[in-house]
N, C-alpha and C positions, 0 to 999 in steps of 0.2 A: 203266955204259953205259946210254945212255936209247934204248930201242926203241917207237918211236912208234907207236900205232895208227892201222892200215889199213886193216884187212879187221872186217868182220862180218859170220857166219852165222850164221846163225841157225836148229835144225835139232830143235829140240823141239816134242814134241807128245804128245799123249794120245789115245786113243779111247775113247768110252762107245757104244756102236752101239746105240740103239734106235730108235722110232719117235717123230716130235715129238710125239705124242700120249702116251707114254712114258716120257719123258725127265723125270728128274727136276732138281729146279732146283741138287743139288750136282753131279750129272753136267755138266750145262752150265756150271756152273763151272770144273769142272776142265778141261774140254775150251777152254773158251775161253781161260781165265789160260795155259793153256803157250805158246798160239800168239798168240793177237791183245794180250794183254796184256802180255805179257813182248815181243813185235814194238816195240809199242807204245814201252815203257820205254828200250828201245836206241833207237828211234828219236832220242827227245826227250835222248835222254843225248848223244846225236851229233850233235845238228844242228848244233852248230858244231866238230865237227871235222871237217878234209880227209879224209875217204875216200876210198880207192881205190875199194873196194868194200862194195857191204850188199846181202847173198845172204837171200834167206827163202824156206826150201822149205817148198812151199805142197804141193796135192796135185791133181789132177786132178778130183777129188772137187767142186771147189767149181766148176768149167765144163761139168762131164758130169754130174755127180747119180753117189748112192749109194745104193741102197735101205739105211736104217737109219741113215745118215751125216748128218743135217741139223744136227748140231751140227757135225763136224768139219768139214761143208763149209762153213757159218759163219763159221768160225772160220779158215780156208782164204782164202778170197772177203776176207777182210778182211786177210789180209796182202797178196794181190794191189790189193787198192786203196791200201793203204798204198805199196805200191812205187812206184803211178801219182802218189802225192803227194809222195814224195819226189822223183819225177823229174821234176817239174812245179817240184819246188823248187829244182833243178839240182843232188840229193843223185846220185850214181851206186848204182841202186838196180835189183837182178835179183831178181821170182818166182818163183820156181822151179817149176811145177805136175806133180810128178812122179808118174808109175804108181805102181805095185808092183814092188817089187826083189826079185828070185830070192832073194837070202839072207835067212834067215827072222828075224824082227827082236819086240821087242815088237807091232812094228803091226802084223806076219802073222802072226805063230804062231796065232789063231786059227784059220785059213783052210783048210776042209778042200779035200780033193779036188775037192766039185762046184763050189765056191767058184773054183777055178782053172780050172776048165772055162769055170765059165758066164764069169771073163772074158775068157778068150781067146776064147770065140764073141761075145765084143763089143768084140774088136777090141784089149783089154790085154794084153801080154803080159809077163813080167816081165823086170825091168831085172839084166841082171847086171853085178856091182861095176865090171867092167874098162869096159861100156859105159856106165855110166853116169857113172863118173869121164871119161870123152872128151866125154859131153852136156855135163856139168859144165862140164869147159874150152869146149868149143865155144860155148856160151850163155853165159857170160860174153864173149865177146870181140865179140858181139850188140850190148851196152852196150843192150837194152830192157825196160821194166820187169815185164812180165808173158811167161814164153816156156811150153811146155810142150813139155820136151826130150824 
């Protein structure tokens, strides 16, 4: 039986957290190869297939700033304008520019306590699973390329 593709998410990523002054240049490698260049490679692998959908969770990071985050919001910024080009191309294409999620994940487990302080006193709070699986559905049915659920 032949199950056609549909969907793409696309939902990897890395963090190297320093300062761009910092950063070194395999850190910004790794940081960018998960997210803009691996974006990248689905993209150009799909442009001539019918998709329903092509989801890239991006992060909030690359519209609000990170103190220590200039790669991953880089890297971030660049799947949101790829969505913008795919949907310029008539591809059905969602940014996804997501908080931080309550369950503690590779990309939190750093995050001490004042860390969750300082970003709920600006305004982040974090996303938990049940709510964010509703943003999910809800910002797909949006159909625009950049949302931040």
């Amino acid at each position: 039986t032949h199950h056609p593709l549909t969907a793409i998410i696309h939902t990897a990523g890395a963090l190297h957290d320093a300062l761009t002054t910092d950063i070194t240049p395999d850190q910004l490698h790794t940081v960018l190869t998960a997210k803009a260049d691996t974006a990248w490679h689905l993209h150009q692998l799909t442009t001539t297939t019918d998709l329903d959908t092509f989801v890239l969770f991006s992060s909030v990071a690359a519209t609000l700033g990170a103190p220590g985050q200039g790669a991953y919001a880089a890297a971030n910024a660049f799947l949101d304008a790829l969505a913008h080009h795919r949907h310029h191309q008539h591809h059905p294409t969602t940014s996804l520019a997501w908080g931080y999620w309550q369950t503690t994940s590779a990309m939190t487990a750093h995050l001490t306590h004042h860390d969750h302080t300082r970003m709920t006193q600006n305004g982040l709070t974090p996303i938990t699973t049940p709510h964010g699986l509703t943003l999910f559905d809800t910002a797909l049915t949006h159909q625009q390329p950049h949302l931040i659920p």
